[in-house]
N, C-alpha and C positions, 0 to 999 in steps of 0.2 A: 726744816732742813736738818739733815742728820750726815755727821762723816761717814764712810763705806769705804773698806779696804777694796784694793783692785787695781790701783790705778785708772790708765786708760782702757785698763779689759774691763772695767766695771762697766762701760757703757756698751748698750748692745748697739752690735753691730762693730766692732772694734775687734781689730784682730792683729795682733803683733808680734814682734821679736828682733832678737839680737845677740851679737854675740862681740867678745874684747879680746884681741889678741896683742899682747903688748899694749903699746900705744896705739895700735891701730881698731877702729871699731865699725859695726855697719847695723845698723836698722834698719827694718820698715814696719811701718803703719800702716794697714789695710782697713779705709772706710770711706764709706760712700755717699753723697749727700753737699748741700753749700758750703762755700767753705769762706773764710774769712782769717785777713794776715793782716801785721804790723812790722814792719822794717824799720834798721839801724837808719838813723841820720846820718853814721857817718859818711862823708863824700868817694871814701873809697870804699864801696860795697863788694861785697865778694862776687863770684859768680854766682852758688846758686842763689842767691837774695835776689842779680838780676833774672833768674830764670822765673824764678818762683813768684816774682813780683808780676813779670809779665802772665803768667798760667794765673794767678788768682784775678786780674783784672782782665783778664779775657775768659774764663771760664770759672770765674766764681761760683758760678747759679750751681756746677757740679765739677766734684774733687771725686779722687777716686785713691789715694793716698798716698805717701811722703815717705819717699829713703833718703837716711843721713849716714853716715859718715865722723869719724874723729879719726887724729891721727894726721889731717892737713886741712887748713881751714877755705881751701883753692879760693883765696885771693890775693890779689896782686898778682892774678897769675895770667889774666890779659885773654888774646883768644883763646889760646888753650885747655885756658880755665872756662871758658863758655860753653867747650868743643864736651870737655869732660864732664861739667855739671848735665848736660843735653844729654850725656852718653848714660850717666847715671838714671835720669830721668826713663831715658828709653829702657832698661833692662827691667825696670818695674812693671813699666808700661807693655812693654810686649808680654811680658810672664802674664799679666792681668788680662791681656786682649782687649785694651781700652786705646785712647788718646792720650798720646805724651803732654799735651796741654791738659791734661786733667790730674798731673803727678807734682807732687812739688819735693822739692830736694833743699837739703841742709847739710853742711859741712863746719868743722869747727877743730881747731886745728894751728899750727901753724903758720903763721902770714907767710907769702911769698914765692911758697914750694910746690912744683906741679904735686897734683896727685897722683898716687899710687892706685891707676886705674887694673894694672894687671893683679892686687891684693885687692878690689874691689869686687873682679869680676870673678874673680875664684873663689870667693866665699859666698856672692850674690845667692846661690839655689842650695846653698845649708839652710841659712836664715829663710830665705822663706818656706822651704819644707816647711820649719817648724812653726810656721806663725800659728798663734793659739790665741786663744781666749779669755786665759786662766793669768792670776794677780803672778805668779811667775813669768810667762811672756810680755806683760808690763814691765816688770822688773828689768828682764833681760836687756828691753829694748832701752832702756833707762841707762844702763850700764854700760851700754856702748857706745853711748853718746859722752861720756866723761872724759872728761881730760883728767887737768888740778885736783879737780871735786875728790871730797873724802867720800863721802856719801849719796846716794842717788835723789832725788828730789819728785816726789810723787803725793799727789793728793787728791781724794775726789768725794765727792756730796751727791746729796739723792735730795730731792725736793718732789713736793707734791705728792710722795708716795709713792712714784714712779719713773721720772725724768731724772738724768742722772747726767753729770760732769766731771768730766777727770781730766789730769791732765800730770803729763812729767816733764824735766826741765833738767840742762844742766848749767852750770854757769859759778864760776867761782872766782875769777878773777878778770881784769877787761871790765869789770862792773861798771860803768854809768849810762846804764841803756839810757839812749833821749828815743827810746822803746820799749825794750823790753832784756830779759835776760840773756844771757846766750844764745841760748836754742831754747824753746817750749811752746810742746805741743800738745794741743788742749783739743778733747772731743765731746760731744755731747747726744744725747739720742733724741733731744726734741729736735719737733720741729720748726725747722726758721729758715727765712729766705734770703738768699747771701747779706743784701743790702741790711738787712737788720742785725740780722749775726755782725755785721762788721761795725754798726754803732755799737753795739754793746760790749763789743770787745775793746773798742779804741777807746771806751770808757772806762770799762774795767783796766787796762793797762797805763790809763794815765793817773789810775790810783793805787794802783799795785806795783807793777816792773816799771812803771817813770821813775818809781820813789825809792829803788835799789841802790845802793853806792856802795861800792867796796873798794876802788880805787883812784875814780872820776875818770876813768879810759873808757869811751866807746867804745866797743868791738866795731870790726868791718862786717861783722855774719849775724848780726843781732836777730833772729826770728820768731815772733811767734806765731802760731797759725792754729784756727781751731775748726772745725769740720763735725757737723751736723746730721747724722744720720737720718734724725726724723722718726725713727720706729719707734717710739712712747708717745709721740704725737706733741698736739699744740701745748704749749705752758702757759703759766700764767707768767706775762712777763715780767711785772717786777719781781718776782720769785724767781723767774731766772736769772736778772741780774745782779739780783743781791747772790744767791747761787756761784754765778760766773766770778763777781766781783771775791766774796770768799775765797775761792779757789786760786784767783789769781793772786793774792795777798799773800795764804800762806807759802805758796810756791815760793815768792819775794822773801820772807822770812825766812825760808830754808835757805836762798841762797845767799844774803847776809849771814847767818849762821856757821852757812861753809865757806865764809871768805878765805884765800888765800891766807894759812898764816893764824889766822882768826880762834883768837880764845874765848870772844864774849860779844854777844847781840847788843847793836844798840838800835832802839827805837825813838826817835824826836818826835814831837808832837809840835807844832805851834798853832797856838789858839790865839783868838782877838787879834786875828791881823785885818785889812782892808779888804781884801781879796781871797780867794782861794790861790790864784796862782803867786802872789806873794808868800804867804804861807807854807805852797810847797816851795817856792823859794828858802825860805827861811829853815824850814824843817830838812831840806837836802842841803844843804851849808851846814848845818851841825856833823852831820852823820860822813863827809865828805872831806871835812877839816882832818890833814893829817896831825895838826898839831892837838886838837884834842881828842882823835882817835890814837894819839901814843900815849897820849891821857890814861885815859881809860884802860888799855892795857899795863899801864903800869898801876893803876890804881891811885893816880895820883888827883887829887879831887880840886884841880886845876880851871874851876869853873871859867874862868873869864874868858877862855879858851870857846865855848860854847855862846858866852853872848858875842864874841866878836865876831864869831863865823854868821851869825845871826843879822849882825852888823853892815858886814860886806857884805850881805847877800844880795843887795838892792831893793830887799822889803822895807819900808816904811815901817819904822822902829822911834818911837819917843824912851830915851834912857829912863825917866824919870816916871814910864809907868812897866817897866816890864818885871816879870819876878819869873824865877827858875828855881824846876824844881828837879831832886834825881829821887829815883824808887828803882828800887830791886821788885817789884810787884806788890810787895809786903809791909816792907817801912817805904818813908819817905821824910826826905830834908829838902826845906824851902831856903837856899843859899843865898838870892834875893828877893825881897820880898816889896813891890812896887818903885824898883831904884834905889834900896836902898840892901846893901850887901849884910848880910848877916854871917861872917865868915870867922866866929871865933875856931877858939879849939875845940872844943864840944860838938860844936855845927861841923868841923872839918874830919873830926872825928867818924859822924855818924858817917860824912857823907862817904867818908874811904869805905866803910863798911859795906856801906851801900853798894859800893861798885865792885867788891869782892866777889861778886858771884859770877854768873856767866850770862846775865841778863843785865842792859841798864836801859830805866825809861826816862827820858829828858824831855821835859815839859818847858816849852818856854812859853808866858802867857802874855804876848805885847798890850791887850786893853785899850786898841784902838778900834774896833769891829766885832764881826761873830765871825769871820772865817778862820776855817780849821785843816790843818791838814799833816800827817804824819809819813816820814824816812824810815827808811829801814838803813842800818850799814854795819860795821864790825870795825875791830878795831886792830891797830898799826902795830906788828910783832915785829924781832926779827927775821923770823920763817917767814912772810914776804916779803924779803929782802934775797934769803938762801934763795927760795922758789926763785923767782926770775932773773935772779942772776945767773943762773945757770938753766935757762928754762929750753934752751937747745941743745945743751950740750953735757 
């Protein structure tokens, strides 16, 4: 497996673009082939999540590809919001000369607010004129999709020597997909038939974008979706999933990275739990705790803050074997070391150091089991406080 610049144009048969006007943004993704989605849990779903929910389980077997939209996230916007996401749906769909059941739609945005369907439909045949091929038209369509985001989020891999996965995302605040990120949208040119495409994505996403927290807020528009051209042909699949699962990680990392606000990555790890799903318990209660994510941004090496989020997690935790450790990637200080705290000045010392950078890795190691599992999240500034204070107005 090797990285490859391109984004989603790295995959053949991928074809894209977009463009940002203010706060307003429009997309599309042009590819053909099965497709496979994952949706927000939360109970209020936007509209297109209900559209796009429906078109992927009734025409999984074949997509044909997906316009988004930033600038209003059309939910809580009731019919109107259905009326609109259908309307967006259709403008692809007819341009393409396919099935509006074969298009999926994404918005992200503002809660509440109809969309600006007349600033939809007047930009609609710029963007797609230009859909291309080329690591620029990934970009583009990358950047259209932003809100908060400082930065675009894009990655993609080549396995086998010839099968290839890409995928872009945005998402920077609203972080605790009990799915996935904001929006991302992930393509591949092997081939694979919905039904399987969809295990390996809902695998790969409950190890990658499950394990995202920037704020603990579901979003209402959570999606991600990936689509399968098939033109490199069959993979070897665990090569693909290890592949897919990469891909979906670092996406994860980028957007912890660009958390609202956000000065410094943090990574948790908990190892020796009972379970995996305990584990990601435990390792998304670190990285979730606002109290030791102001830690952290302050630099203040406030460890307890991290075994107790660990604590309340509901994982099965014996005090008297667990040990924590912090590393910048480079050094590392073990602050407890099997229950018992080693927290002079020297040890408090190193550990500030430690967290001085823009990376911190939290190890907590419980030594009741072998299951393992690692968070992503960032850490609690001011500036997300400014951001959403004023995030309408």
């Amino acid at each position: 497996m090797k990285t490859i610049e391109g984004g989603i144009c790295a995959v053949k048969g991928v074809r894209a673009y977009g463009i940002k006007d203010g706060k307003m943004g429009l997309a599309i993704m042009q590819a053909k082939g099965p497709a496979a989605a994952v949706f927000t849990l939360n109970k209020v779903r936007a509209a297109p999540v209900l559209v796009t929910m429906d078109h992927v389980r009734t025409n999984g077997a074949l997509f044909n590809g997906i316009i988004a939209n930033s600038g209003g996230a059309n939910a809580f916007t009731h019919e109107q919001g259905i009326h609109d996401a259908i309307a967006m749906v259709n403008l692809l769909a007819g341009r393409l000369g396919v099935s509006p059941h074969t298009i999926g739609v994404a918005s992200t945005g503002v809660i509440g607010r109809p969309l600006n369907m007349e600033w939809i439909k007047g930009h609609f045949e710029e963007v797609f004129d230009k859909l291309g091929d080329t690591p620029e038209a990934s970009l583009a369509a990358n950047k259209a999709v932003m809100t908060t985001d400082l930065v675009p989020k894009s990655y993609a891999v080549e396995i086998d020597g010839s099968i290839r996965i890409g995928a872009i995302a945005k998402g920077s605040g609203m972080i605790e997909p009990n799915m996935g990120t904001m929006l991302s949208f992930i393509f591949t040119d092997a081939d694979i038939p919905h039904e399987t495409l969809q295990k390996c994505l809902r695998t790969a996403v409950d190890k990658s974008y499950n394990m995202v927290v920037v704020d603990g807020d579901t979003s209402t528009n959570d999606t991600v979706t990936l689509i399968a051209t098939g033109l490199s042909g069959k993979p070897d699949m665990k090569k693909f999933q290890e592949g897919l699962e990469k891909v979906c990680i670092e996406i994860a990392k980028q957007v912890a990275r660009d958390g609202e606000g956000a000065t410094k990555l943090i990574e948790a790890t908990v190892e020796g739990a009972r379970t995996v799903k305990e584990a990601r318990k435990g390792a998304k209660a670190i990285v979730r705790s606002p109290l030791f994510k102001a830690a952290v941004y302050g630099t203040d090496p406030n460890w307890g803050r991290a075994v107790c989020a660990v604590g309340y997690s509901s994982c099965d935790v014996d005090p008297a074997k667990v040990t924590l450790i912090f590393s910048n990637g480079k050094d590392s200080v073990a602050l407890v070391d099997h229950g018992m705290p080693k927290s002079g000045e020297a040890i408090l010392a190193r550990a500030k150091a430690i967290m001085s950078g823009d990376t911190l890795f939290v190890t907590a190691k419980l030594g009741l089991g072998k299951a393992k599992a690692t968070a992503w999240g960032c850490d609690l500034t001011h500036k997300y406080v400014d951001i959403n204070a004023s995030y309408t107005t």
